[in-house]
N, C-alpha and C positions, 0 to 999 in steps of 0.2 A: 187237664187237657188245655192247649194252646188257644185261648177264647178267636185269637185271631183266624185258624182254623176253620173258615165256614163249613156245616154240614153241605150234603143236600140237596136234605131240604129248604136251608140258607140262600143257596145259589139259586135253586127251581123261585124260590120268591122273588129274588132280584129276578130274574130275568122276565115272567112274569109283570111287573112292576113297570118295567120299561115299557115294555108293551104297551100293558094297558095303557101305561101316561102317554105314549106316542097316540094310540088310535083315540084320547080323548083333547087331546092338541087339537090333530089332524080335524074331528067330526065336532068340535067345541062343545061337546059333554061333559055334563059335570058326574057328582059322584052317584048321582039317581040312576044314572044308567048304566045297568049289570056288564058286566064284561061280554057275555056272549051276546047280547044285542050290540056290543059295539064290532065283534068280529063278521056279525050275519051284516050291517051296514057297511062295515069296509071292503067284504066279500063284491061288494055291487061296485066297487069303485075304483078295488086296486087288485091286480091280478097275481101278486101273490097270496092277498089275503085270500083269494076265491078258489088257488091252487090248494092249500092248505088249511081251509076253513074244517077242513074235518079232525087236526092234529090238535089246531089249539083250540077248538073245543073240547076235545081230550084231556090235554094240558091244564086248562080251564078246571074242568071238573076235578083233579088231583088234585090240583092249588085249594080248590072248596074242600076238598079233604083232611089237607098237611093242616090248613087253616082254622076250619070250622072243627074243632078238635073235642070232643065232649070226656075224653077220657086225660085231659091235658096234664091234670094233676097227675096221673100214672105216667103215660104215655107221653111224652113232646120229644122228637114230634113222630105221630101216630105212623108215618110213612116216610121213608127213606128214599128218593128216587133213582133207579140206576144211574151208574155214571152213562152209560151210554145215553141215556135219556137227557142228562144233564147238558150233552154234547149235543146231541140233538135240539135241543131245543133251543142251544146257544146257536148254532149254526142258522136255525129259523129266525130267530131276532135278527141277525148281523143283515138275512133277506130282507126282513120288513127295514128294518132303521137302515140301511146302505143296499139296497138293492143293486145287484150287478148288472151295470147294461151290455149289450150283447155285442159292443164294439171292443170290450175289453174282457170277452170269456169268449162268448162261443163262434165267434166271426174270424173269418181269415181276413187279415188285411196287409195294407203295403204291398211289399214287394213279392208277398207269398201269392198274393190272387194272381193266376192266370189268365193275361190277358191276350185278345190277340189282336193285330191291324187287319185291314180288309187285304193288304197287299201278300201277305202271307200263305204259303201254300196250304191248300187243304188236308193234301196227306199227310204233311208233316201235323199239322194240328191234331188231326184222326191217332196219328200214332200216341203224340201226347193225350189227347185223352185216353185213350186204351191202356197207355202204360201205367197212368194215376188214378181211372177208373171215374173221370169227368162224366158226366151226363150235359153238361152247361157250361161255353165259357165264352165271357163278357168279349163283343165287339166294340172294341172304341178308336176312333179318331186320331190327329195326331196332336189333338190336347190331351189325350186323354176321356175323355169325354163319352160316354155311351153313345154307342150307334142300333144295337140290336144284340144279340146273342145264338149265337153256333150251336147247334145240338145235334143230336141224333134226329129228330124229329125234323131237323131243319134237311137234313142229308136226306131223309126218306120224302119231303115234298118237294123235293128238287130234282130228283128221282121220277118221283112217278109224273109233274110237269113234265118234264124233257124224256119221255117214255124208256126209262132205265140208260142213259145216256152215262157213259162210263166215267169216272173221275179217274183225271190225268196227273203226271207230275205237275206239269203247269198250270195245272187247276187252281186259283186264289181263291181266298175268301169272295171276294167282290163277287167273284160270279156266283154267288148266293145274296144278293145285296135285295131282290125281291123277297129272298125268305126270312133275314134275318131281322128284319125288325121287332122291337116287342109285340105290337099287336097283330105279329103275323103268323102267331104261334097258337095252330087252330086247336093242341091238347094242352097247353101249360101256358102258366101266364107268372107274369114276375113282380115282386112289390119294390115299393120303396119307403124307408122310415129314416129318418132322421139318427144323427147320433146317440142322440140321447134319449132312444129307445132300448126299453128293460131288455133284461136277456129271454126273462118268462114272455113277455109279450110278444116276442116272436117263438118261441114254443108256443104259445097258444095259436098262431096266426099258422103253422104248421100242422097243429091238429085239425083246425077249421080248413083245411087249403085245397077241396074245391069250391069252384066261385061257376057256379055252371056246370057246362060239360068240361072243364077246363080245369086243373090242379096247381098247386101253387111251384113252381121247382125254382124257384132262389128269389130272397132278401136282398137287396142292393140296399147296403146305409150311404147315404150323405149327408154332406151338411143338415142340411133342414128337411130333407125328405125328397127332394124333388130330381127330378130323370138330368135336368140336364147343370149339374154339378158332377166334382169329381167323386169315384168313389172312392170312400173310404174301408170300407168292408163290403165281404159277400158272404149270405149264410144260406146252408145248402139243407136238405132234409137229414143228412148223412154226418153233420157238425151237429144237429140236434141230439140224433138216436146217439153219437159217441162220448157227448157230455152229459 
């Protein structure tokens, strides 16, 4: 057999290996401290370790298996892991050691996000969202620059303000300039994170996203996180559920 070849169980070690030496880097543990006390510690600090603290525990305990071998002389090595597993657990690592942030997997950005001006007709926006299936789309300036955000919800308090008062061709944005601001969105409310926010960190901020009576319905990334930069992405609950 080709020694070059790794089993594996070869591979489940390397990979393993990485690991642990990453979370004893990171938590400045030496070798006293068992692997799974270093994964329940990083669980508290890094949100993929806490997304998957139940896998490579798993994982964990196999690797005490292929390893702690009492039948070695017969058996090496006692357990074989699938290749699926194999892949699996490579895939986990490349998360922990290169975690993807979310401006470059699960965010629309550039020229794809939908923006609109205040000057712009309402119906025509109405239609664009209807035809794309929008819930939210960004109001900005003419730098660029967030002003507020158009919704359904912004249609329906503008509505029942002006006691069902009809939307015309000439209807603009601007003439919702009272509703569209961010904090004027009495059921949804909007975040911002910087670019070099994880992709999991905002899947987690989507499974926590009510904040009140209020739910979260879109991520704005910029530069450093703050409202009035340009954006750079938008993540929607509907970019989550399809990555």
């Amino acid at each position: 057999m080709d020694k070059s070849i790794k089993s594996n169980a070869e591979k489940f070690i390397m990979i393993y290996n990485e690991i642990d030496r990453y979370m004893r880097k990171v938590l400045d543990e030496n070798e006293r401290t068992g692997n799974a006390d270093l994964v329940k510690k990083m669980a508290k600090r890094n949100k993929v370790f806490e997304e998957y603290k139940d896998e490579l525990m798993l994982f964990a305990r196999l690797r005490n298996s292929i390893v702690h071998n009492p039948y070695n002389a017969e058996l090496d090595p006692i357990a074989e892991p699938h290749d699926k597993i194999i892949v699996k657990y490579g895939e986990l690592r490349d998360k922990i050691l290169n975690p993807p942030l979310a401006l470059d997997t699960i965010a629309v950005k550039g020229k794809n996000i939908y923006v609109v001006t205040q000057n712009e007709s309402v119906l025509d926006v109405m239609t664009v969202m209807k035809d794309n299936n929008y819930a939210n789309v960004p109001v900005v300036d003419n730098l660029g620059m967030i002003v507020g955000v158009f919704s359904k919800n912004t249609v329906f308090s503008y509505m029942v303000e002006n006691e069902g008062v009809q939307i015309r061709r000439d209807t603009k944005i601007n003439d919702f300039k009272e509703f569209i601001p961010l904090h004027k969105h009495e059921n949804e409310f909007f975040a911002f994170v910087s670019r070099k926010t994880l992709a999991v960190e905002i899947e987690d901020m989507f499974k926590k996203r009510i904040h009140g009576k209020k739910k979260l319905s879109l991520v704005f990334i910029t530069e450093t996180g703050r409202v009035k930069e340009k954006i750079l992405g938008i993540v929607t609950p509907w970019d989550i559920a399809i990555n």
